[in-house]
C-alpha positions, 0 to 999 in steps of 0.5 A: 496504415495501422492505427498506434495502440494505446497503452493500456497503464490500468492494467498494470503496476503499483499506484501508491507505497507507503515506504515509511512503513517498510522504515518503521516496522519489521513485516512480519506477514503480508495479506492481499485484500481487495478495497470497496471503492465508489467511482470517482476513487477509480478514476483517481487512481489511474491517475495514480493520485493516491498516498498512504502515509500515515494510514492504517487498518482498523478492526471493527465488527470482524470487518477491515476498514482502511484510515487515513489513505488520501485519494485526491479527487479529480476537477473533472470529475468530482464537480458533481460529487461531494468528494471526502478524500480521507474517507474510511474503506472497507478492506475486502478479506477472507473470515479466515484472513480476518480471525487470522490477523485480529487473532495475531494482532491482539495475541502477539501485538502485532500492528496492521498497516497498508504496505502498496495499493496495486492494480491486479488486472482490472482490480485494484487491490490492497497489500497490508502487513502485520508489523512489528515496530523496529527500534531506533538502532534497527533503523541504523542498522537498516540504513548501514545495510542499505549503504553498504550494499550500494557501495559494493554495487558500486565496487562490482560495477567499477571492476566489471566495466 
């Protein structure tokens, strides 16, 4: 008799999107950095307790810190922690990724946002974007784009089945 493997869910996958940013703004360019953690936060996000609505990516002192990100605490583990889940996070990036992106974001206006949190091997990692805000008719015009391709799925399925 063999023992059942666990799966191993750490290793793979996405934790959190911020699916409102992929709504609001136009991506322009898309950066992987690594996010400083302390322990109770690792454990969470193998719990996938984790969302990124409404947080975004400051610049300050050539460092990039992640607001906003709510990481929810455990009860099992933050009994002996003083647990702050919207705390400030040091994005870790390159020199050159960081006068990259502060170069395009005070020349062309762009906006830094976080796109997904993710698991790359044993690293959680961070996916941020330089957006550029769409404007109310770009929306529409995403959302018809969106229906019409489901509705032609739809079609192709029919006549293939």
């Amino acid at each position: 008799m063999s023992k059942a493997k666990k799966k191993n869910t750490s290793g793979t996958g996405t934790i959190a999107q911020n699916k409102k940013a992929r709504h609001d703004y136009h991506i322009e360019d898309k950066f992987e950095a690594g996010l400083a953690l302390i322990g109770w936060e690792v454990k969470s996000l193998r719990e996938g307790k984790c969302q990124l609505v409404d947080s975004y990516i400051l610049f300050k002192n050539d460092e990039a810190w992640l607001l906003g990100a709510h990481i929810s605490p455990l009860n099992t583990v933050s009994t002996h922690v003083v647990a702050d889940p919207t705390r400030t996070r040091k994005l870790l990036l390159n020199r050159r990724e960081i006068d990259r992106i502060m170069g395009k974001i005070n020349q062309a206006g762009l906006t830094c946002v976080p796109l997904s949190i993710y698991w790359k091997g044993n690293l959680i990692k961070c996916e941020i974007a330089l957006v550029r805000g769409k404007k109310e008719f770009d929306k529409r015009a995403t959302e018809k784009e969106r229906d019409w391709n489901r509705q032609k799925q739809r079609v192709v399925r029919e006549h293939a089945g």
